[in-house]
BALOBA-1460 file (C-alpha; in Angstrom, 3 decimals):
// residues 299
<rec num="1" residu="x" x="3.369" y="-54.064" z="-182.551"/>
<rec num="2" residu="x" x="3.126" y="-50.320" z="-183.844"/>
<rec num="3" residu="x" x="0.532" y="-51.759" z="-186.284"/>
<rec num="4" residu="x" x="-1.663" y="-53.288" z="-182.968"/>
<rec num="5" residu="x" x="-1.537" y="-49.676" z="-181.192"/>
<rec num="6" residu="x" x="-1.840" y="-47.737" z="-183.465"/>
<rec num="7" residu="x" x="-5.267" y="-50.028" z="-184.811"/>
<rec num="8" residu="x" x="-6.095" y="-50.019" z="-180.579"/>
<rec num="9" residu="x" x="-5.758" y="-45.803" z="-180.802"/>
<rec num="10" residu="x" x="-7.735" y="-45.704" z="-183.675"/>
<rec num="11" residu="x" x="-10.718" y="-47.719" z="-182.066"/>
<rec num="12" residu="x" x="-10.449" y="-45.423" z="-178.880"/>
<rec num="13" residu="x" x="-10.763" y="-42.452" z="-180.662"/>
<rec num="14" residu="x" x="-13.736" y="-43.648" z="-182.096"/>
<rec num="15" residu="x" x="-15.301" y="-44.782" z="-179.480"/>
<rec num="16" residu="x" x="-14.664" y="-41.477" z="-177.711"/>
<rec num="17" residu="x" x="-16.394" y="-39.754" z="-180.682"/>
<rec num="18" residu="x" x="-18.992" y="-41.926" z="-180.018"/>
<rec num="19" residu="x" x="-19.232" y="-41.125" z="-176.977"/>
<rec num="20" residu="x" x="-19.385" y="-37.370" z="-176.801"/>
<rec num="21" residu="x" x="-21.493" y="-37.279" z="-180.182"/>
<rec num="22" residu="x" x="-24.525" y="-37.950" z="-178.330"/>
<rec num="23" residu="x" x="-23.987" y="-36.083" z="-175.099"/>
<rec num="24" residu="x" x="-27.611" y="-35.948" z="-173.861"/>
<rec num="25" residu="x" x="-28.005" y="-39.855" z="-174.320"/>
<rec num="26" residu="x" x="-24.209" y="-40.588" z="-172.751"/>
<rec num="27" residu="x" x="-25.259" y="-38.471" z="-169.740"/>
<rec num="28" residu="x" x="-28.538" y="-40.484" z="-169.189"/>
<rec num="29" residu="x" x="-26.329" y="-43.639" z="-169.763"/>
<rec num="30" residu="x" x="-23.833" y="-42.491" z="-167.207"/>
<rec num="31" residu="x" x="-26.518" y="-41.202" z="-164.681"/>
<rec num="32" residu="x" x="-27.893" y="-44.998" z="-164.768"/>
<rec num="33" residu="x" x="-24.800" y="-46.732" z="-164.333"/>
<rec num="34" residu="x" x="-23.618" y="-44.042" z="-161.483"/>
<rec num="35" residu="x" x="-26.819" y="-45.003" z="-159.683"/>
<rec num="36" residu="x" x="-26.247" y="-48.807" z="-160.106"/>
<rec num="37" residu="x" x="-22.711" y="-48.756" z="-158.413"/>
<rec num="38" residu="x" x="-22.880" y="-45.866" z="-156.293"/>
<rec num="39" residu="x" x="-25.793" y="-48.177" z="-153.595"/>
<rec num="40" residu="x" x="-23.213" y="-51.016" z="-153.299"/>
<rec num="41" residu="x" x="-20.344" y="-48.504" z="-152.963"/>
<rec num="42" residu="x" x="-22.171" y="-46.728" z="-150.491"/>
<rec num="43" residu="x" x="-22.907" y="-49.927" z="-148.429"/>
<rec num="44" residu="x" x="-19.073" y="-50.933" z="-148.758"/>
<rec num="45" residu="x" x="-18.382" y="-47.554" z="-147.485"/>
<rec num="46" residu="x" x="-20.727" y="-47.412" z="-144.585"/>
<rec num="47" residu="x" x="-19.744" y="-51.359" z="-143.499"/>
<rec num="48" residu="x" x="-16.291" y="-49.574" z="-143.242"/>
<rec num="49" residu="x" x="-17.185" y="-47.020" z="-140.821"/>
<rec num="50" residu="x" x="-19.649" y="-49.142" z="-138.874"/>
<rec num="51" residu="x" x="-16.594" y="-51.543" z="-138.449"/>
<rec num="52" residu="x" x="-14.348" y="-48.501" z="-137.800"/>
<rec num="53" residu="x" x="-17.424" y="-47.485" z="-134.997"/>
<rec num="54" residu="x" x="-16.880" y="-51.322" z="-133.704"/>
<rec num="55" residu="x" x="-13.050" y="-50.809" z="-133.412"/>
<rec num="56" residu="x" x="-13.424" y="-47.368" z="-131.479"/>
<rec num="57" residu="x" x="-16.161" y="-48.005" z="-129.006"/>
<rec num="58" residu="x" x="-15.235" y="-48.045" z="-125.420"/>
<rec num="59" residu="x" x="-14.525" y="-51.433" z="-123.488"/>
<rec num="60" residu="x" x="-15.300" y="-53.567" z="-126.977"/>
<rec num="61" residu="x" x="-11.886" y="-54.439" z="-128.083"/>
<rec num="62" residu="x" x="-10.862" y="-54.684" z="-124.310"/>
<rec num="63" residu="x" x="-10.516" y="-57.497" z="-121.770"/>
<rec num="64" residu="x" x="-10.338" y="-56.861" z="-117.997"/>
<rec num="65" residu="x" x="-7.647" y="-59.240" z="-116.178"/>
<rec num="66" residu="x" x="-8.115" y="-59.033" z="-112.219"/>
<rec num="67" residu="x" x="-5.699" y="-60.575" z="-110.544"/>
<rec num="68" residu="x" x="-6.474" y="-62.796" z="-106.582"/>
<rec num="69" residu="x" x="-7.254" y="-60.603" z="-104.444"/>
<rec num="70" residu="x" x="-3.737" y="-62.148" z="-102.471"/>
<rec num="71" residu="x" x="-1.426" y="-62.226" z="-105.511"/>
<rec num="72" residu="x" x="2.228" y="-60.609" z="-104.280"/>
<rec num="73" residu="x" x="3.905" y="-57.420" z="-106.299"/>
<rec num="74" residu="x" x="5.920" y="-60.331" z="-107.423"/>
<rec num="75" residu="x" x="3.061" y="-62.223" z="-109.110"/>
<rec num="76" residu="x" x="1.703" y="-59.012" z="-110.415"/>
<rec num="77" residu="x" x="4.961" y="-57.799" z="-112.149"/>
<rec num="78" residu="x" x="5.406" y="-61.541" z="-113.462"/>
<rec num="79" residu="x" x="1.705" y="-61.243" z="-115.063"/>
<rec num="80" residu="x" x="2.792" y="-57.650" z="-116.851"/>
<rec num="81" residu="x" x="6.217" y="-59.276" z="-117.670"/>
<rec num="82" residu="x" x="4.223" y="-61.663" z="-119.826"/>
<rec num="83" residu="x" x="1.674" y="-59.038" z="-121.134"/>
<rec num="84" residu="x" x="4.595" y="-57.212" z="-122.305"/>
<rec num="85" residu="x" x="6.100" y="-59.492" z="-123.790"/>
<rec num="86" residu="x" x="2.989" y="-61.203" z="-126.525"/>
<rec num="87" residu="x" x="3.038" y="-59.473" z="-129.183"/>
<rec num="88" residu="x" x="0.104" y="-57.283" z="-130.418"/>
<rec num="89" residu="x" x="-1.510" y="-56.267" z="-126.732"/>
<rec num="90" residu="x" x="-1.422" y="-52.841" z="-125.492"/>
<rec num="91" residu="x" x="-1.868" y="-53.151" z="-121.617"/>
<rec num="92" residu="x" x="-2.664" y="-51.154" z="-118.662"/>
<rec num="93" residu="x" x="-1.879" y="-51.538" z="-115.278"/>
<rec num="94" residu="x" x="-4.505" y="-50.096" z="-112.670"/>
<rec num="95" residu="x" x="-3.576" y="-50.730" z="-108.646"/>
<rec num="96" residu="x" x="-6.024" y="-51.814" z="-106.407"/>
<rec num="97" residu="x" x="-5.994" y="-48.532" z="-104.325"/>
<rec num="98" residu="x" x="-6.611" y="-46.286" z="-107.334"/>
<rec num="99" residu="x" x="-9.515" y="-48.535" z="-108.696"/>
<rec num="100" residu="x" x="-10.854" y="-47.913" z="-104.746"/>
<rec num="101" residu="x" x="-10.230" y="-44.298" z="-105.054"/>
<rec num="102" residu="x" x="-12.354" y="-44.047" z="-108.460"/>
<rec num="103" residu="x" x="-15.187" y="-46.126" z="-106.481"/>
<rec num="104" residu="x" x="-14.853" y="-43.556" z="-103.698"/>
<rec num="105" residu="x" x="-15.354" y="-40.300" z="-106.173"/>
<rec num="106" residu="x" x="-18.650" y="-42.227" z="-107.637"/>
<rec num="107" residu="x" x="-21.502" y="-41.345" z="-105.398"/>
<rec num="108" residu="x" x="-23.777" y="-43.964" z="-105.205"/>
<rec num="109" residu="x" x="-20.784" y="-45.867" z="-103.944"/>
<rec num="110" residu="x" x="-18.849" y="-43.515" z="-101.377"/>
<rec num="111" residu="x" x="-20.829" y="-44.619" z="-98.602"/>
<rec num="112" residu="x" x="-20.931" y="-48.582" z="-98.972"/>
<rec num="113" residu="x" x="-16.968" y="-47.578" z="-99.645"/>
<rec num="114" residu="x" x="-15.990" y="-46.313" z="-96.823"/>
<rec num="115" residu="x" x="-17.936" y="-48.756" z="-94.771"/>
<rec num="116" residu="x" x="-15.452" y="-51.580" z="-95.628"/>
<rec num="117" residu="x" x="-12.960" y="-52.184" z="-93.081"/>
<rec num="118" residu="x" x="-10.153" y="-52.824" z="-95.929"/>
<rec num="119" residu="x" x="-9.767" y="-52.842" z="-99.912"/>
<rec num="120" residu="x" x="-11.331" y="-55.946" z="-101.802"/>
<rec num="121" residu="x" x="-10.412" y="-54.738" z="-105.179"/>
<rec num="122" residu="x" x="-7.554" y="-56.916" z="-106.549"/>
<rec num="123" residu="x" x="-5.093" y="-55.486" z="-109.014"/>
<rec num="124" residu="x" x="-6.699" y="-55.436" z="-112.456"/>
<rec num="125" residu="x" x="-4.748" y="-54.957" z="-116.125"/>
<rec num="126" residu="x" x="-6.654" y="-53.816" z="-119.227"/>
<rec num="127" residu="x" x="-5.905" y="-55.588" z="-121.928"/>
<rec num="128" residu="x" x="-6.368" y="-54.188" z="-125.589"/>
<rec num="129" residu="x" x="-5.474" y="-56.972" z="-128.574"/>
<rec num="130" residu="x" x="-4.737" y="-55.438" z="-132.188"/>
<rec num="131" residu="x" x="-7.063" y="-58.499" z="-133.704"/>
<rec num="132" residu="x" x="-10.470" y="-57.778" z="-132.103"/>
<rec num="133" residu="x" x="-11.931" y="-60.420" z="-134.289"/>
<rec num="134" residu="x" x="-14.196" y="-63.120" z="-132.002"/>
<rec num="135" residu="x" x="-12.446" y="-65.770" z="-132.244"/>
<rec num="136" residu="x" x="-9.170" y="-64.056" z="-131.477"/>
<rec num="137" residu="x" x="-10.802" y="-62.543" z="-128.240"/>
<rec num="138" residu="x" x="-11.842" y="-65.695" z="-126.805"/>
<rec num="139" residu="x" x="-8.668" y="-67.498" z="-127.220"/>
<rec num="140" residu="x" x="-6.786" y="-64.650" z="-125.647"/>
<rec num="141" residu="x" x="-9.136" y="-64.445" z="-122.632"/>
<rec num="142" residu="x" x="-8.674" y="-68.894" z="-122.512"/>
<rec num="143" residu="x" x="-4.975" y="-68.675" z="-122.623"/>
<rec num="144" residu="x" x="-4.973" y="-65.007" z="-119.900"/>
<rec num="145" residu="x" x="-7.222" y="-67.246" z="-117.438"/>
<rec num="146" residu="x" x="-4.957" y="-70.018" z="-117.296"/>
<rec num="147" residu="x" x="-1.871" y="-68.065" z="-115.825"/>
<rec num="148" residu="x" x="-1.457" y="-68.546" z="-111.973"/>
<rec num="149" residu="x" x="-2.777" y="-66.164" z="-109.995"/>
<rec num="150" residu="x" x="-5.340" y="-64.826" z="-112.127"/>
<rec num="151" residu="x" x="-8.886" y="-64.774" z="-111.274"/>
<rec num="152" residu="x" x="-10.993" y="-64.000" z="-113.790"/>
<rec num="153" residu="x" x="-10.598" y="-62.221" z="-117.350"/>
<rec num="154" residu="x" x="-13.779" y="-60.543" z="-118.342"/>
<rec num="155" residu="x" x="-14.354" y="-59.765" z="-121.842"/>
<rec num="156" residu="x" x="-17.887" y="-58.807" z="-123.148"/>
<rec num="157" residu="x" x="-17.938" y="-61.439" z="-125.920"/>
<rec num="158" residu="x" x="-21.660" y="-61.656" z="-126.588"/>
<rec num="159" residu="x" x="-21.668" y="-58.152" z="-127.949"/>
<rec num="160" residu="x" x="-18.762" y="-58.876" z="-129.702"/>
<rec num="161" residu="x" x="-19.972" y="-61.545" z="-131.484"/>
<rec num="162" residu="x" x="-23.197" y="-59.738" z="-132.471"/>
<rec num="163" residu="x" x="-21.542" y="-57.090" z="-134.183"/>
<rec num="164" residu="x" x="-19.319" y="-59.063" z="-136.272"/>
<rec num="165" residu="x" x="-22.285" y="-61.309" z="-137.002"/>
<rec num="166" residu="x" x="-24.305" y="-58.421" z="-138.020"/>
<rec num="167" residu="x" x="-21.121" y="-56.887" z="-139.862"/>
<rec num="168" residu="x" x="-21.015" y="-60.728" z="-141.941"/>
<rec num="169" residu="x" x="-24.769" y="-60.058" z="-142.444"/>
<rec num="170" residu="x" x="-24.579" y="-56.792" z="-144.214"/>
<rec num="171" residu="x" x="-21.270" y="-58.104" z="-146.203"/>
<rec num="172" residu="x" x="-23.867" y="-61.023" z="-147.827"/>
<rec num="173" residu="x" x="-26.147" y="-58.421" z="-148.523"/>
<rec num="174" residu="x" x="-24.063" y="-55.727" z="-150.015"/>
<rec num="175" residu="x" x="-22.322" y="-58.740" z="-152.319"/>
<rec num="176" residu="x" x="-26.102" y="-59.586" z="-152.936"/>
<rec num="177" residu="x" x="-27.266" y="-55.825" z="-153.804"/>
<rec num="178" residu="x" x="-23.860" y="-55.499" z="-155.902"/>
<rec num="179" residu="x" x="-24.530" y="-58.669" z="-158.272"/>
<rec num="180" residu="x" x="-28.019" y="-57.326" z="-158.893"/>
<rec num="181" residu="x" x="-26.831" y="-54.112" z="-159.776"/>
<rec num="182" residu="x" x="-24.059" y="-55.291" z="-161.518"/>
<rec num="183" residu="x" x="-26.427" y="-57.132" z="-163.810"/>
<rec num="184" residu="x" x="-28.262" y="-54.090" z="-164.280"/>
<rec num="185" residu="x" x="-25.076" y="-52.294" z="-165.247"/>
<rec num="186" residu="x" x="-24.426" y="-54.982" z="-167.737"/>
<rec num="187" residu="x" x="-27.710" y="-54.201" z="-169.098"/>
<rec num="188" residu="x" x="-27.485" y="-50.958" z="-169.543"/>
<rec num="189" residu="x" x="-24.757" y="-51.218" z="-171.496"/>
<rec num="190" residu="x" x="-25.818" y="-54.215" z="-173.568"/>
<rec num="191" residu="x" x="-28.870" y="-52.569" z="-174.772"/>
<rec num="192" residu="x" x="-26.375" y="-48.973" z="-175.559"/>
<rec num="193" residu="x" x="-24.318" y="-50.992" z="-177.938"/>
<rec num="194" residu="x" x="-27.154" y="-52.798" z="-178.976"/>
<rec num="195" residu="x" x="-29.058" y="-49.759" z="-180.328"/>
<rec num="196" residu="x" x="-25.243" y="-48.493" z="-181.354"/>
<rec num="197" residu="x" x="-24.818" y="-51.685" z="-183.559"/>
<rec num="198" residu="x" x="-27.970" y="-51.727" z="-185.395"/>
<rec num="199" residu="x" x="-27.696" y="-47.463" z="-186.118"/>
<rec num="200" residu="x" x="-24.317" y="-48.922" z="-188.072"/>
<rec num="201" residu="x" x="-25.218" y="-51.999" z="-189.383"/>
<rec num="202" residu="x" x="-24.740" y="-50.422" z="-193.202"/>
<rec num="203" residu="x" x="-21.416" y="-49.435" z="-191.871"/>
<rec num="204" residu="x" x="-20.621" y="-52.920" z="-190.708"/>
<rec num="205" residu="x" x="-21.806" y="-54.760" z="-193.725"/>
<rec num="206" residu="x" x="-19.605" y="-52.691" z="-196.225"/>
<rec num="207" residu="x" x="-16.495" y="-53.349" z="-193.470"/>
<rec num="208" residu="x" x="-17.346" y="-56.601" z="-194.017"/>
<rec num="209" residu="x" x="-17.357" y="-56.853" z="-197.741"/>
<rec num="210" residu="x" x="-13.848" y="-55.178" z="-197.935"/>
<rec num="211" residu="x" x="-12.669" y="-57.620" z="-195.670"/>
<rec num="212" residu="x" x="-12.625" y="-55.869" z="-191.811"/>
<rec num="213" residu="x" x="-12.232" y="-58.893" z="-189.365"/>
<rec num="214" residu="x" x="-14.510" y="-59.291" z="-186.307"/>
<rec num="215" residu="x" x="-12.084" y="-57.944" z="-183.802"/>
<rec num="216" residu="x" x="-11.589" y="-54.428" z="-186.137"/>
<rec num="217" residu="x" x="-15.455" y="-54.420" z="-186.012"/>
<rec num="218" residu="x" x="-15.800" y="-55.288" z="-182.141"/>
<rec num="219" residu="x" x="-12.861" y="-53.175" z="-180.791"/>
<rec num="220" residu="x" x="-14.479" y="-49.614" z="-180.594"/>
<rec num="221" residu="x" x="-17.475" y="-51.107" z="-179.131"/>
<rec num="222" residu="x" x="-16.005" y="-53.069" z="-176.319"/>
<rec num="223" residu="x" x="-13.653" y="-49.788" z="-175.740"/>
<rec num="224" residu="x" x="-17.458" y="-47.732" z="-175.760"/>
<rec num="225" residu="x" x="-18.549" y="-50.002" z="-172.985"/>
<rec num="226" residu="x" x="-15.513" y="-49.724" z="-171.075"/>
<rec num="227" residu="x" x="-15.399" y="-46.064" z="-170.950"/>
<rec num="228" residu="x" x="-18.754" y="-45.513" z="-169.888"/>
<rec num="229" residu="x" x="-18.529" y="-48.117" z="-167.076"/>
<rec num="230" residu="x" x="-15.117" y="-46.478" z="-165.652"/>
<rec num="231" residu="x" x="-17.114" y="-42.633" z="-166.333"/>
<rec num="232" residu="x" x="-20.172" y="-44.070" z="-164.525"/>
<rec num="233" residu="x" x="-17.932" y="-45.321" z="-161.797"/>
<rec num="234" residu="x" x="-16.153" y="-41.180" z="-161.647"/>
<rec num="235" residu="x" x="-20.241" y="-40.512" z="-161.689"/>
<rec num="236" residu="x" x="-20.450" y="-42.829" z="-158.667"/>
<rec num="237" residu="x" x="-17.669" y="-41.458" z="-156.387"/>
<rec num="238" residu="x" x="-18.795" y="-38.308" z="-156.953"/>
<rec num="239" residu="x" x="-22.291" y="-39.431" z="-155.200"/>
<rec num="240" residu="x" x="-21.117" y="-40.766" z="-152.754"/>
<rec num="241" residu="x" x="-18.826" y="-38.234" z="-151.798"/>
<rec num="242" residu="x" x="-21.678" y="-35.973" z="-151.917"/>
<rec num="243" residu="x" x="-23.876" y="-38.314" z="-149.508"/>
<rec num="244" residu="x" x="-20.839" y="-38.681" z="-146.501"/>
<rec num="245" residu="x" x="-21.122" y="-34.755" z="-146.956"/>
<rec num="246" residu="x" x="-24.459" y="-34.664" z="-146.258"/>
<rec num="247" residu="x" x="-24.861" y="-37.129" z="-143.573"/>
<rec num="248" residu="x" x="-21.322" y="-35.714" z="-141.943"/>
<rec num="249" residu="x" x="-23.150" y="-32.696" z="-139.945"/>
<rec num="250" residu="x" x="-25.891" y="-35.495" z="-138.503"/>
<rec num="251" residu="x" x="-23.166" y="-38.124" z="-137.669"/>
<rec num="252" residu="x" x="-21.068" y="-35.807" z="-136.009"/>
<rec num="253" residu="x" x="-24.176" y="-34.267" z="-134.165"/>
<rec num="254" residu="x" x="-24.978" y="-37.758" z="-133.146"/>
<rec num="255" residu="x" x="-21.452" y="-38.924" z="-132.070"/>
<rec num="256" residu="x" x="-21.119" y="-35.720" z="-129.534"/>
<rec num="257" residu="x" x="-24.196" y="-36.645" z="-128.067"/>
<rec num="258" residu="x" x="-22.820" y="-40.051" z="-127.010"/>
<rec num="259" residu="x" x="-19.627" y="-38.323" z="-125.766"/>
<rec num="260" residu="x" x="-17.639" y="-39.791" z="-128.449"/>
<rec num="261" residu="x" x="-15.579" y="-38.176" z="-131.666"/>
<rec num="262" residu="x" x="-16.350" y="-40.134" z="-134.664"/>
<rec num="263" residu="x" x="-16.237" y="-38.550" z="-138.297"/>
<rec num="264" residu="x" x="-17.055" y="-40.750" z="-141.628"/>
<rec num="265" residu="x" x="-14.024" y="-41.895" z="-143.398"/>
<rec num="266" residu="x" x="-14.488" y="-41.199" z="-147.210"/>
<rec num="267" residu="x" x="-13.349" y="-43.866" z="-149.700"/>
<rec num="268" residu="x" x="-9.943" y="-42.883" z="-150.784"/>
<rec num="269" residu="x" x="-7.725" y="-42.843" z="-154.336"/>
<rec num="270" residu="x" x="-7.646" y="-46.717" z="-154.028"/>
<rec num="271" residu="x" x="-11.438" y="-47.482" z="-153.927"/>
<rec num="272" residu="x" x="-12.147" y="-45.470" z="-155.913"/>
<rec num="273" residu="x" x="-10.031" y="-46.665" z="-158.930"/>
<rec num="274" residu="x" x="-10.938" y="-49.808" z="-157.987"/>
<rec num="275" residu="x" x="-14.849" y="-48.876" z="-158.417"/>
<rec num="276" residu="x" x="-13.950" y="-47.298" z="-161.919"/>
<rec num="277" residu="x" x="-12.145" y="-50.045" z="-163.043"/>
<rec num="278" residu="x" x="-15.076" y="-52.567" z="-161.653"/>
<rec num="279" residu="x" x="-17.175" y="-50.254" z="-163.538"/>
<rec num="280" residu="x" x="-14.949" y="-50.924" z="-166.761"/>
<rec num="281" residu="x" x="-15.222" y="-54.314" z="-166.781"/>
<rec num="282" residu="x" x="-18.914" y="-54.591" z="-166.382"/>
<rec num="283" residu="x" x="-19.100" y="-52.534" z="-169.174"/>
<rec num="284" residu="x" x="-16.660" y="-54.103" z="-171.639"/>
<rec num="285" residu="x" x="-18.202" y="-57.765" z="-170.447"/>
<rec num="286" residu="x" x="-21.939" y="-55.895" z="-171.557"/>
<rec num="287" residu="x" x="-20.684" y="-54.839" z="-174.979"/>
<rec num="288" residu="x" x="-19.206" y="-58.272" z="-175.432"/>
<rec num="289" residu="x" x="-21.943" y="-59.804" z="-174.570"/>
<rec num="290" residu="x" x="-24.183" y="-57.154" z="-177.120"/>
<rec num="291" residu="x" x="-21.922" y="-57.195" z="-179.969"/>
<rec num="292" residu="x" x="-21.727" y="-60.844" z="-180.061"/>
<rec num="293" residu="x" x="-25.511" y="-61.527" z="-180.334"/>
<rec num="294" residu="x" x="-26.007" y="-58.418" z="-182.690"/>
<rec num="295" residu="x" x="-23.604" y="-59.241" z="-185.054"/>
<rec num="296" residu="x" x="-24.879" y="-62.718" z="-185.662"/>
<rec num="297" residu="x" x="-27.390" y="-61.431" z="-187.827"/>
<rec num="298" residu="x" x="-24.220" y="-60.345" z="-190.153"/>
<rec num="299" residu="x" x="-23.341" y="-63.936" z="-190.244"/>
């Protein structure tokens, strides 16, 4: 076991020597790869806030019960009984007389208001589900407009569904734009070890001859083409960081304009490692793939 370590240590430091040997060529390398995974990271990242924008907006995640314009204060308190009780719904109660006193402050409506000769509003609950997800909505408003003495349950599916259709659509294409670039990445770093193999060869033949096995010869490579994938994935953090900063002025100019308070949510210490560590793997699966095809001319 000490032998395997200390044989694993060895190949990291040499692959870190490697690495910092040739720094104008490792920054190029890393700028390339940073670019590659920072325009899916930036997609994941902005599909997050659009869906956080989805979540937020007024009257989207909301249905409106209104109860018969006859129902009792029994029937209502049965009706907020049962609210109360499902779990996951965050309700609110609004009379009849104080939805007619917010018609009567609006004033296009004062006058047709006050020429009724008695309320027609019924008593009305808003409804607000934790899963806002279509499906979920629609089954919520089916089982709400089955209980007695409801009237109607309005719920504004159609734009519901056409966000979360539109959310699916950019999720295909940011999995689409991630393979590409993914392959790219794997390039990259195929054609680094490539060039890295064949400036060495001498050094691999007389390993060879005094009898190094494969995996002594592949180790620092594959541990080469890990680091720079998880430093490329640092680089790509650090550019998207710097595009929410730029676009956070705009977006929050924007937001106030529509009367609402939205700021763009960063990526945080989770997404981030996982972005460096997708970046590893990319780059250790290049340098596989490299080291295997260059070193069957050794054979």
């Amino acid at each position: 076991m000490r032998r395997w370590l200390s044989q694993h240590r060895a190949a990291l430091a040499l692959a870190l020597r490697r690495l910092f040997g040739a720094p104008l060529n490792t920054l190029l390398s890393l700028l390339a790869i940073g670019i590659a995974l920072t325009l899916p990271a930036f997609g994941y990242v902005a599909l997050d806030n659009l869906r956080e924008v989805g979540r937020s907006a007024s009257g989207v995640q909301q249905l409106s019960l209104f109860m018969d314009v006859g129902a009792s204060k029994k029937d209502v308190s049965e009706i907020e009984t049962r609210l109360q009780s499902m779990p996951g719904l965050r309700t609110v109660f609004v009379p009849r007389d104080e939805a007619l006193k917010r018609l009567q402050k609006s004033q296009e409506m004062a006058e047709i208001v006050a020429s009724l000769p008695r309320n027609p509003l019924p008593d009305a609950f808003i409804v607000e589900p934790a899963d806002v997800s279509p499906a979920a909505l629609e089954n919520l408003r089916q089982e709400l407009s089955s209980w007695p003495k409801v009237a109607h349950v309005q719920l504004d599916s159609a734009w519901v569904k056409r966000f979360d259709a539109f959310l699916r659509l950019g999720k295909l294409a940011l999995m689409m734009l991630a393979g590409l670039f993914a392959a790219g990445l794997i390039a990259v770093t195929f054609n680094t070890i490539r060039l890295q193999v064949m400036a060495q060869a001498s050094e691999i033949e007389v390993a060879r001859m005094i009898g190094a096995t494969d995996a002594f010869i592949r180790r620092p490579f594959y541990y080469f083409g890990a680091l720079q994938g998880a430093l490329g994935g640092i680089v790509a953090s650090g550019l998207v960081f710097a595009a929410l900063h730029l676009l956070a002025g705009p977006v929050g100019e924007l937001s106030t304009l529509y009367g609402a308070s939205f700021a763009l949510h960063a990526p945080g210490a989770l997404e981030i490692a996982a972005l460096c560590a997708a970046g590893a793997i990319l780059g250790w699966l290049g340098a596989q793939l490299s080291v295997s095809l260059s070193l069957r001319r050794f054979d």
